[in-house]
C-alpha positions in Angstrom: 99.9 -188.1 -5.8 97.2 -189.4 -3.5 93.4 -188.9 -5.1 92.5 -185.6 -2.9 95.8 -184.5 -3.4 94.9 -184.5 -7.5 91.5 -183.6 -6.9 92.7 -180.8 -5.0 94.7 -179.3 -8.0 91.4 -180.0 -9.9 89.6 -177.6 -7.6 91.6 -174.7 -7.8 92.0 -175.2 -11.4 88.2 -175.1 -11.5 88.0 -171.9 -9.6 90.8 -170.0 -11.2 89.0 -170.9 -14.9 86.0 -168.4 -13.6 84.0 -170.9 -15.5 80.4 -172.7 -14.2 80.2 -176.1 -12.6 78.6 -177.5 -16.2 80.5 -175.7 -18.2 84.0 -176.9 -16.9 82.9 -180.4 -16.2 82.4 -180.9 -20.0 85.7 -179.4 -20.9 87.8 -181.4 -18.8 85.2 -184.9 -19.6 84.4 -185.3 -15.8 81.2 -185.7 -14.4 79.7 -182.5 -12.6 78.3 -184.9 -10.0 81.9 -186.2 -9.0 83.3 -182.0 -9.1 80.4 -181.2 -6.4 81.4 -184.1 -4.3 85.2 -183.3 -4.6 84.1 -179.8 -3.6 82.5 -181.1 -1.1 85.1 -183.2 0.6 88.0 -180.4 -0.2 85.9 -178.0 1.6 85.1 -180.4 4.9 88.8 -181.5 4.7 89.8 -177.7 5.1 87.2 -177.1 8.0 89.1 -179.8 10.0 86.1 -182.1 9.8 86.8 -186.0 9.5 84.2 -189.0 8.7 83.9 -191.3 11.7 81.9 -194.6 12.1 80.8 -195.9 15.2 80.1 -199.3 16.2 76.1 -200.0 16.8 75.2 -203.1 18.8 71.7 -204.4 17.6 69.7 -206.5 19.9 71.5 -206.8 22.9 74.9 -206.3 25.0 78.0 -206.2 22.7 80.2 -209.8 22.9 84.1 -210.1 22.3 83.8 -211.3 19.2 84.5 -208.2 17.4 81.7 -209.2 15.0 80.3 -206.1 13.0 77.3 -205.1 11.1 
């Protein structure tokens, strides 16, 4: 099971327990910093949204050497 797929489980188990963000976090020994950003990711993920980098050229016209930044 991939890492979203788990936290994904992790979410819903989170939800379903009714319980607050602190609250849970300290049950299951997790920070409540890594359930917001899991949250976070879980809910972009669902709204189709995707993380994308772009290549910036500093100083000039790009070259072929596919050197990056």
């Amino acid at each position: 099971m991939r890492g979203s797929e788990k936290w994904a489980v992790r979410i819903t188990e989170f939800k379903e327990s009714g319980k607050s963000q602190r609250v849970w976090c300290r049950e299951q020994g997790i920070k409540r910093s890594t359930l917001r950003y899991w949250l976070e990711r879980t809910y972009e993920e669902a709204e189709g949204k995707q993380v994308r980098f772009a290549r910036i050229v500093i100083g000039g016209e790009p070259d072929d050497s596919n050197k990056t930044i």
